[in-house]
C-alpha positions in Angstrom: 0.0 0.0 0.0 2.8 2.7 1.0 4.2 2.0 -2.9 1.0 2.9 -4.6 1.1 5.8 -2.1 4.0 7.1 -3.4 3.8 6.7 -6.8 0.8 8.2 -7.0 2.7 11.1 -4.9 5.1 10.9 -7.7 2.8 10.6 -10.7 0.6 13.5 -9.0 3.5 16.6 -9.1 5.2 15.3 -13.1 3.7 16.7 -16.3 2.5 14.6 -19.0 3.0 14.6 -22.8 -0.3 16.0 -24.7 0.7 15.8 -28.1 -2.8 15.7 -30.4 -2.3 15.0 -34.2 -3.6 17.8 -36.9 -5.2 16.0 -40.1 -5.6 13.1 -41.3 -2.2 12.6 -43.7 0.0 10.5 -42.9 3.0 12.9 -44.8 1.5 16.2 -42.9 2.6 17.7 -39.6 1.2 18.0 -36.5 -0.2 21.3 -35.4 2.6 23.4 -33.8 2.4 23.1 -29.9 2.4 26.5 -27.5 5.8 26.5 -26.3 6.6 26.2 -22.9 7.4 29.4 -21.4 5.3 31.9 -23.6 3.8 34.2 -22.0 0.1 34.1 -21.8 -1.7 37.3 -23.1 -1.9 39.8 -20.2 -4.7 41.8 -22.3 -7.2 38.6 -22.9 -10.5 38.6 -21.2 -10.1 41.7 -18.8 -13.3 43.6 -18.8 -13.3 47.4 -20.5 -14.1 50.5 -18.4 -17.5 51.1 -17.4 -19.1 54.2 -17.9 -20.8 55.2 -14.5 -25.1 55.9 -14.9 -26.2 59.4 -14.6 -28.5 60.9 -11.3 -31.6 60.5 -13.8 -30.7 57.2 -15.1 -30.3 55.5 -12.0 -33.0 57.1 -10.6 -35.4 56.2 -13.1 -37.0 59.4 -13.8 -38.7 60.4 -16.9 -37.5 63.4 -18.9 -40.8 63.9 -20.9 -43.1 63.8 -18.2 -45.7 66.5 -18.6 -45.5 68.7 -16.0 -48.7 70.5 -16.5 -50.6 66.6 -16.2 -52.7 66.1 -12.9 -50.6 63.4 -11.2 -53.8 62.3 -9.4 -55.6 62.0 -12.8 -54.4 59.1 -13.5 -54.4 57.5 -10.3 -57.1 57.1 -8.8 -60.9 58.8 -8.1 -62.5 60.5 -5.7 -63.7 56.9 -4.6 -60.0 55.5 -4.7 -57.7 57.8 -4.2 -53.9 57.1 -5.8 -51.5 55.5 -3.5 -48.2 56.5 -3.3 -45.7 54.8 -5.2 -43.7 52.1 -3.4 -39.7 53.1 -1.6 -37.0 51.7 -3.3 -33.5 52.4 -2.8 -31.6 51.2 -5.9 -28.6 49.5 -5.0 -25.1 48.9 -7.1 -22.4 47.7 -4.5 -20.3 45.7 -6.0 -21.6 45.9 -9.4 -20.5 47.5 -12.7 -23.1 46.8 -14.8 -26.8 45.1 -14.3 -30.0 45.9 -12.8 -29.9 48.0 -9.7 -33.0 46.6 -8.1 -35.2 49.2 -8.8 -35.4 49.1 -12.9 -32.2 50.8 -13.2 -29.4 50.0 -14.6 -25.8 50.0 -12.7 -23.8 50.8 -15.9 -23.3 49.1 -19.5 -20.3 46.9 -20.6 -18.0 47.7 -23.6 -17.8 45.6 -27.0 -17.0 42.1 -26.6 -17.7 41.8 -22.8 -21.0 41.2 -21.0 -22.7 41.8 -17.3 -22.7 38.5 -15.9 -23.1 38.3 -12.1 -23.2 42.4 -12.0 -19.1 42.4 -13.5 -18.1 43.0 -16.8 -16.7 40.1 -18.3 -15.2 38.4 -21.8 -18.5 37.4 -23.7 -19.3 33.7 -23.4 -18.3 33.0 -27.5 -17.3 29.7 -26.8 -20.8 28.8 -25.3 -22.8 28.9 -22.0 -24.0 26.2 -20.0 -23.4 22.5 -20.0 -25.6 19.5 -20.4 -24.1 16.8 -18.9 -24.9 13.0 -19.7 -22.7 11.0 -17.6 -20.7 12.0 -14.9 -17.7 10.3 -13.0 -16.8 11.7 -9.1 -13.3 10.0 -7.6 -11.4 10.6 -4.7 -8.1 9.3 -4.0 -6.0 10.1 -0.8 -2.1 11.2 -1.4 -0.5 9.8 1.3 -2.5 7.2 3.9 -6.2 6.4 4.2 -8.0 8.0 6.4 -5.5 11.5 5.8 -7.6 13.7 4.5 -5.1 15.5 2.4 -6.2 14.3 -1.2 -7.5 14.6 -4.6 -11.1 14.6 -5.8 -12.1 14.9 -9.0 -15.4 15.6 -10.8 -16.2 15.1 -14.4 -18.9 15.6 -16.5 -19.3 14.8 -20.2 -22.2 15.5 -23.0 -21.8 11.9 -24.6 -20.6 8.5 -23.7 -19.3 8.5 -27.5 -16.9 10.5 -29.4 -16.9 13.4 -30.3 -17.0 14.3 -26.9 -16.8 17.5 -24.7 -15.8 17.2 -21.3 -16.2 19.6 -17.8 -13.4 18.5 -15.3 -13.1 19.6 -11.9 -9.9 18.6 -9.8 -10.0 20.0 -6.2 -5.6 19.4 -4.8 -5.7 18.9 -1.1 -2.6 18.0 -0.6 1.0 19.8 -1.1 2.0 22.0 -2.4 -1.3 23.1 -3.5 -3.8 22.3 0.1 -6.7 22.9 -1.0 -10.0 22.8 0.4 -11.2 20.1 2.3 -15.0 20.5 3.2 -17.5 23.0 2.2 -17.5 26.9 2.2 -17.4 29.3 -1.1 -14.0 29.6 -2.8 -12.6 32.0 -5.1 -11.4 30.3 -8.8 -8.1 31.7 -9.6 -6.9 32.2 -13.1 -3.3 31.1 -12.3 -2.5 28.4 -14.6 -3.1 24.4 -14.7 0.2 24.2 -13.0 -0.5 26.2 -10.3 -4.6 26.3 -9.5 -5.4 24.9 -6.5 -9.1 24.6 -7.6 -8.7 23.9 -11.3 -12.3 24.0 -13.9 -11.1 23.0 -17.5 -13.4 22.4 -20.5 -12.2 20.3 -23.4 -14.6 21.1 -26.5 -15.4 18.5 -29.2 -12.9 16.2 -28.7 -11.9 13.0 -31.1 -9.3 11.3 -32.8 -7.5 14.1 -34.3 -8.2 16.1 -30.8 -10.2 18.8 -29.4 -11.7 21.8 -31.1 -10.7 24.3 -28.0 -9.6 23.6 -24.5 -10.6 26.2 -21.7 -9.9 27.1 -18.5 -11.7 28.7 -15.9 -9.7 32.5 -15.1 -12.5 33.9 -13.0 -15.5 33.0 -10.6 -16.6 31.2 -7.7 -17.4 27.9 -6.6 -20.1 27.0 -3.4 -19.3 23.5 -1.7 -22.2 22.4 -0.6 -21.1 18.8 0.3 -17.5 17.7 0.5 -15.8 15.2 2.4 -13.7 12.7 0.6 -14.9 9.6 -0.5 -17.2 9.4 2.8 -20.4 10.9 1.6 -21.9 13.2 -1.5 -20.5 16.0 -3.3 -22.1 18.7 -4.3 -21.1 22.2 -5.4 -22.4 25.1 -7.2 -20.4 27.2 -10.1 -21.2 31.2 -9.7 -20.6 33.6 -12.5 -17.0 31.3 -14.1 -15.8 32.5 -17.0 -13.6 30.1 -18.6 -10.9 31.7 -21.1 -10.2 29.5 -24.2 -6.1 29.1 -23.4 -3.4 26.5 -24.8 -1.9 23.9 -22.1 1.1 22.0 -22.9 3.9 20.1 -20.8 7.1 19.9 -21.0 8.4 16.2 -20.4 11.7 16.6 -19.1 10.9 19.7 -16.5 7.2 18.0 -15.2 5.7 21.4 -15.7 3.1 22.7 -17.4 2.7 26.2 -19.2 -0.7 27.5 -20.0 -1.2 30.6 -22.1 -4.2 32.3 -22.5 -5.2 33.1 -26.6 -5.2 36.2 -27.4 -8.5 37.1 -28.3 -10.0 33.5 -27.8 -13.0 32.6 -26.7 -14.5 32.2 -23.3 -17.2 30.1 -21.8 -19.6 30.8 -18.6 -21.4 28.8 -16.0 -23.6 30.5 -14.1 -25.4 28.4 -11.2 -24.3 25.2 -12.7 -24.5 22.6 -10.2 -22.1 19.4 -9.8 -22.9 16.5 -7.6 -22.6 12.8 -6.7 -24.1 10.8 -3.8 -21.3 8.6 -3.8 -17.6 9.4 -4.9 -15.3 6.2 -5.6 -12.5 5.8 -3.2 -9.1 5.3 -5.5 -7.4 2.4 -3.5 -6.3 -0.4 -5.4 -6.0 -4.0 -4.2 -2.5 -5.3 -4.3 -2.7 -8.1 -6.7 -4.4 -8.3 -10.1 -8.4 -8.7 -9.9 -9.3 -11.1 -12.6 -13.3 -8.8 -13.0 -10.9 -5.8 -12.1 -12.5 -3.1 -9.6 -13.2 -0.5 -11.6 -12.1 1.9 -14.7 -10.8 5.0 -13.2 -7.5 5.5 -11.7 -6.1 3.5 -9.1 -8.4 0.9 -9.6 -7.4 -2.9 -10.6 -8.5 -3.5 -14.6 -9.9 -6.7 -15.6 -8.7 -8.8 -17.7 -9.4 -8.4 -21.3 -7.7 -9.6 -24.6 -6.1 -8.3 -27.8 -5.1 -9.4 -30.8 -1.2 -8.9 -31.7 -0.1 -8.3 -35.6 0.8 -11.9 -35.4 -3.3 -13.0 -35.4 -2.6 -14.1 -31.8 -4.5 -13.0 -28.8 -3.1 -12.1 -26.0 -4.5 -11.8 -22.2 -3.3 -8.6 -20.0 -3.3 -10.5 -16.8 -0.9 -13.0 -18.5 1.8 -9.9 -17.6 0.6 -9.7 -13.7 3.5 -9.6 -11.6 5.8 -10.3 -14.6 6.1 -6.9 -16.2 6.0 -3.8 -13.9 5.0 -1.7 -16.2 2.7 -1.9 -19.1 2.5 1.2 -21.0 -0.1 1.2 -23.8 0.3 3.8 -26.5 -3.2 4.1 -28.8 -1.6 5.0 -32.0 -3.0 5.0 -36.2 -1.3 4.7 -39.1 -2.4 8.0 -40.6 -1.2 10.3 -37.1 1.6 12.3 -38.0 2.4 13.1 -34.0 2.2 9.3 -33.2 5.4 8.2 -35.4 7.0 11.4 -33.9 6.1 9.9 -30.1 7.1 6.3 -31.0 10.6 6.8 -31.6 11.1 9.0 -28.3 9.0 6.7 -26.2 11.4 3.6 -27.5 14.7 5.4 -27.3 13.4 6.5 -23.5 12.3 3.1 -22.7 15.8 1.5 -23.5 17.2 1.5 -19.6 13.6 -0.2 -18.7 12.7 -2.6 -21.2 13.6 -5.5 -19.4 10.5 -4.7 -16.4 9.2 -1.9 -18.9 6.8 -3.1 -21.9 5.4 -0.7 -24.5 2.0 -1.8 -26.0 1.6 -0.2 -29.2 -2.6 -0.1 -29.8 -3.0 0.3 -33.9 -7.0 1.7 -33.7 -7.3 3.1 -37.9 -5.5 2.4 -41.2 -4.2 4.9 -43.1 -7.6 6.6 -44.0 -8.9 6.4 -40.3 -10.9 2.9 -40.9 -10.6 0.1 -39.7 -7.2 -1.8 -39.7 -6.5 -5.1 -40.3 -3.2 -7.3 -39.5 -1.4 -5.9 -42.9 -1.9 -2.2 -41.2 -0.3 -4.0 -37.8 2.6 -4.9 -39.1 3.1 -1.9 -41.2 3.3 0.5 -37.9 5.4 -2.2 -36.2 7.4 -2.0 -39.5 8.4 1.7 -39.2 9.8 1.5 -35.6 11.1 -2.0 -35.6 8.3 -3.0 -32.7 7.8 -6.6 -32.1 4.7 -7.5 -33.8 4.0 -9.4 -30.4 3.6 -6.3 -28.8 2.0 -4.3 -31.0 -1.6 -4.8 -30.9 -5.3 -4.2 -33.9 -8.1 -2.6 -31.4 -9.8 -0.8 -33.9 -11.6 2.7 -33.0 -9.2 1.3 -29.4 -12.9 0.4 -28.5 -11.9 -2.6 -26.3 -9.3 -0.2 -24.3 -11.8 2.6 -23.9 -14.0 -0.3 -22.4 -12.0 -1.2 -19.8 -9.6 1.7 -19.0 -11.4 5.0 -18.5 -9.3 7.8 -20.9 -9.6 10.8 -18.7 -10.3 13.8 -20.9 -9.0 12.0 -24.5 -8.1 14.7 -26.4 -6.6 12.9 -29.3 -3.9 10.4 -30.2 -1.1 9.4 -29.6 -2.7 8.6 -25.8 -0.5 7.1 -23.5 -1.9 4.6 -20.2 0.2 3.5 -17.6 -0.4 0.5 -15.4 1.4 -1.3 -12.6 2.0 -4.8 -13.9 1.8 -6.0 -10.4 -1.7 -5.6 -10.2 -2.5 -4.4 -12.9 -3.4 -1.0 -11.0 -4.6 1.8 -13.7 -1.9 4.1 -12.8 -2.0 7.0 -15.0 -2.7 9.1 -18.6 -2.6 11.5 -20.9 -5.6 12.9 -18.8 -4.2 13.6 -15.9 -2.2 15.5 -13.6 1.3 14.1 -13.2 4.1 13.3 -15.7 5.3 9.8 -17.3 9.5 10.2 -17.0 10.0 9.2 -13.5 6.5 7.6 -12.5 8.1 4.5 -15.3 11.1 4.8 -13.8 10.0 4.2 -9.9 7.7 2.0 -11.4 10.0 -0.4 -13.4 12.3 -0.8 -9.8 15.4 2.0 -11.4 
């Protein structure tokens, strides 16, 4: 148990690879990545200046009133006499724009922003709203059971199919980032993914070939109503988040990631969205392999399943338990120009570990993103040298998806890491933590 502790310590503070291919052409290039270290745009989502109402405006008076009009004319008679209007003392603290309670206003916003929550902010382009279909809630402790210094994390998806677009919460408890650990209102800082302690990104559209835009959230708040672990519901309510469409990318060697804001992207709100589960999963796995596996997600035991190798043979994941320490799977197609730029590295980085280390390469298209068959196999085997005993035909990597949860899949290559000795779903392309070291610890170097 204290291993799996640590390397999910380990896996928790790297950075992972997130390389997506561009088109379909298998002589093209991929898209060119953000660079680590660019600055993000300092200018990109802040809200213009407000011009402040005037007296009469907020107010509410009407210039063309008649003066010479009978004000008790209109209402009432000698039977009902008028009643005097209502008291209202309009009210704008806090506000710089929106109603101020009395049918005034508190101010106007400036092209390209909005009033949302009575602040100016970047109008919601990208979209507003969300309408989940299935949801996942996980909690994992960091360092023993029952320390309540730990991860939880909330997702929600539109579809169960791709395309897909994804709403992912991650709440870090634990250092350097300790978090929040039961309910109360927090602020959502727009500091980075490497850096937010409460962290709201939205991956839009995502496939194959990757996602259409990835944001995350620069500005609002979040109520938790219900938090406590793994030992009860969670609930929580999103206030006035504007999510700024921004670029994350991480740098292998460093475990860091570098998030820059686009300039003049797009942004998308959430406004009272709520975000719930009666019963979070507790991420402990059981110390030897689990032949019906425990679950999908992280740190829980896969069952075994088979595939079929470009040699027609099928072989059993378990038949690795507590033989290989590490089995990295790689989902890869023939036509992904960023896959035979991964495969290479990935082989050349795996040299010092192959003996405990295995790298499953998982062909899922052909050449024109259809189904491949055992010729395709062989031919992506062919380019790297790969054994064709460990290079595998899933097509659309349906039978992986099945069994191994792919935390925000945002295009191929996608790498999954999983402790051979119990076959423990260790880590992805998905989530926090990097790939260099965790294989490293893991293979026993």
């Amino acid at each position: 148990m204290v291993r799996r502790l640590l390397v999910i310590a380990i896996a928790t503070a790297m950075a992972a690879f997130a390389a997506a291919c561009g088109a379909k052409d298998s002589g093209g290039a991929p898209d060119a990545a953000v660079q680590p270290g660019e600055d993000a745009d300092p200018e990109a989502g802040e809200p213009g200046e407000v011009d402040e109402p005037g007296l009469e405006e907020a107010a509410g008076e009407d210039p063309g009133e008649d003066p010479g009009e009978d004000p008790g004319a209109a209402e009432g008679t000698e039977d009902e006499p008028a009643q005097p209007e209502a008291d209202c003392t309009p009210s704008c603290d806090g506000k710089s724009c929106g109603d101020d309670g009395c049918g005034g206003s508190c101010g106007g916003c400036d092209a390209g922003l909005e009033c949302l929550a009575g602040q100016c902010k970047p109008a919601c382009s990208g979209g507003k709203g969300f309408e989940p279909k299935v949801h996942t809630t996980s909690w994992k402790p960091m360092y023993k059971v029952g320390d309540p210094r730990g991860q939880l994390v909330h997702i929600d998806a539109d579809s169960e199919t791709y395309p897909v677009t994804t709403l992912k919460l991650e709440i870090r408890q634990h250092a350097p980032w300790n978090g929040p650990q039961g309910p109360g209102t927090y602020k959502i800082e727009g500091s980075g993914y490497q850096d937010c302690v409460i962290c709201l990104t939205l991956a839009d559209t995502c496939g194959q070939e990757g996602c259409v835009r990835r944001y995350l959230a620069t500005d609002g708040t979040i109520e938790i109503k219900r938090m406590n672990g793994a030992d009860g519901a969670f609930e929580a309510v999103l206030h006035g988040v504007v999510m700024s469409e921004a670029k994350i990318t991480a740098d292998l060697q460093q475990g860091l990631y570098t998030t820059t804001l686009v300039k003049k992207g797009k942004a998308w709100c959430l406004d009272g969205y709520e975000m719930k589960s009666d019963d979070p999963t507790l991420l402990v796995p059981e110390p030897g392999c689990v032949k019906e596996g425990t679950g999908t997600l992280q740190d829980q035991n896969i069952a075994d399943f088979k595939l079929q190798t470009c040699n027609g043979n099928y072989r059993s994941l378990h038949s690795s338990c507590g033989k290989d320490k590490v089995i990295w799977m790689i989902l890869v197609a023939n036509w992904c120009p960023a896959c035979k730029e991964w495969t290479p590295i990935v082989m050349d980085f795996n040299k010092k570990y192959s003996a405990t280390s295995k790298i499953w390469h998982i062909v899922g298209e052909d050449h024109q993103g259809n189904t491949p068959d055992l010729e395709e196999c062989k031919w992506y085997a062919d380019q790297f040298g790969l054994s064709y005993d460990e290079t595998f035909v899933d097509p659309g990597w349906q039978k992986v998806m099945k069994y191994i949860y792919p935390y925000g899949f945002q295009g191929i290559p996608y790498n999954i890491v999983l402790d051979g000795d119990n076959m423990a779903y260790v880590w992805s392309d998905g989530l926090m933590g990097g790939i260099g070291p965790l294989i490293g610890y893991l293979a026993g170097n």
